[in-house]
C-alpha positions, -999 to 999 in steps of 0.1 A, spaced: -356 -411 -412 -376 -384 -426 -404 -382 -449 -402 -345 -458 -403 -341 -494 -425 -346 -531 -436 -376 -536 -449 -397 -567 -464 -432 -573 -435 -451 -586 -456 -483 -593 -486 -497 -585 -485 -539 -591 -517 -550 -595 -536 -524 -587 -567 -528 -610 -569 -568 -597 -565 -548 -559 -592 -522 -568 -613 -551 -577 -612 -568 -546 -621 -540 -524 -654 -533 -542 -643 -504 -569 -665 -503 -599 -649 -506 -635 -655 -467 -645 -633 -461 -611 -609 -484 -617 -603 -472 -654 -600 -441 -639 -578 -445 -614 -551 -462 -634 -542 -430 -651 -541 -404 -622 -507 -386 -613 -511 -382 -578 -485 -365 -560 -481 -363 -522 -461 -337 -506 -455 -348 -465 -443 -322 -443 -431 -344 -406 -426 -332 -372 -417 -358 -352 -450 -383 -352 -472 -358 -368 -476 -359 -407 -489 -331 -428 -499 -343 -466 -508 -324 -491 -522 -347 -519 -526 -333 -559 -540 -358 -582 -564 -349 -616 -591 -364 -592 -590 -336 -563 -563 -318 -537 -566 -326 -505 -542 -318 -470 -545 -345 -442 -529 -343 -408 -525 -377 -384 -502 -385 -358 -483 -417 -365 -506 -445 -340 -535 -426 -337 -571 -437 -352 -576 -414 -388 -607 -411 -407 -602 -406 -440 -618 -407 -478 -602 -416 -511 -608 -394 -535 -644 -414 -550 -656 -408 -517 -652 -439 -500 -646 -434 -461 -620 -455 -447 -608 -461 -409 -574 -467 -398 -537 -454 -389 -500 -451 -401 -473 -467 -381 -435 -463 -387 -418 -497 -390 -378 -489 -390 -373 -469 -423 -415 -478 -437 -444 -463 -428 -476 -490 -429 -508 -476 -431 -543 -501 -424 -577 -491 -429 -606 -503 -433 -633 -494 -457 -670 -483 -437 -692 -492 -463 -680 -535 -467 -653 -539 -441 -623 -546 -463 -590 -536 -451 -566 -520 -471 -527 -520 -467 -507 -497 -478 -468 -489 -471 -445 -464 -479 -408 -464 -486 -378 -442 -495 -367 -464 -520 -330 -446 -529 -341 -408 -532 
């Protein structure tokens, strides 16, 4: 399976409770609940190129599936972690470097 394509957020349960719990501050949060980000992933194999458009900031990323990335959201809080490929789902972990809270995050070709 292959990841190639544009991508947009087609739900996000929860997310101001999740935002929240991992230390966001209300202005944040409010703000984060109305951004459009779109991803676009280019994939070769285990590497991943992402190109990430949102009304916050555009941003390209490059990891290889397993491998240790360092990366910031788009408030600026750094986060430590990696993507793994689980059959047909990618599942990212990091961990935030300011508090220590880990973050989960998958993504699925849900019938497109």
């Amino acid at each position: 399976m292959t990841f190639d394509g544009t991508w947009k957020v087609d739900r996000s349960e929860n997310y101001e409770n999740f935002m929240e719990a991992m230390g966001v501050n209300v202005v944040k949060r409010k703000l984060a609940a109305h951004d459009n980000l779109k991803i676009k992933i280019k994939q070769n194999g285990k590497q991943f190129s992402v190109h990430e458009s949102s009304v916050f900031r555009t941003i390209d990323i490059n990891f290889t599936l397993n491998e240790t990335l360092e990366y910031s959201l788009a408030d600026g809080t750094e986060l430590v972690g990696d993507w793994k490929l689980n059959g047909d789902i990618m599942e990212g972990e990091f961990t935030r470097k300011d508090n220590n809270k880990v973050l989960k995050t998958t993504r699925e070709n849900c019938g497109g």
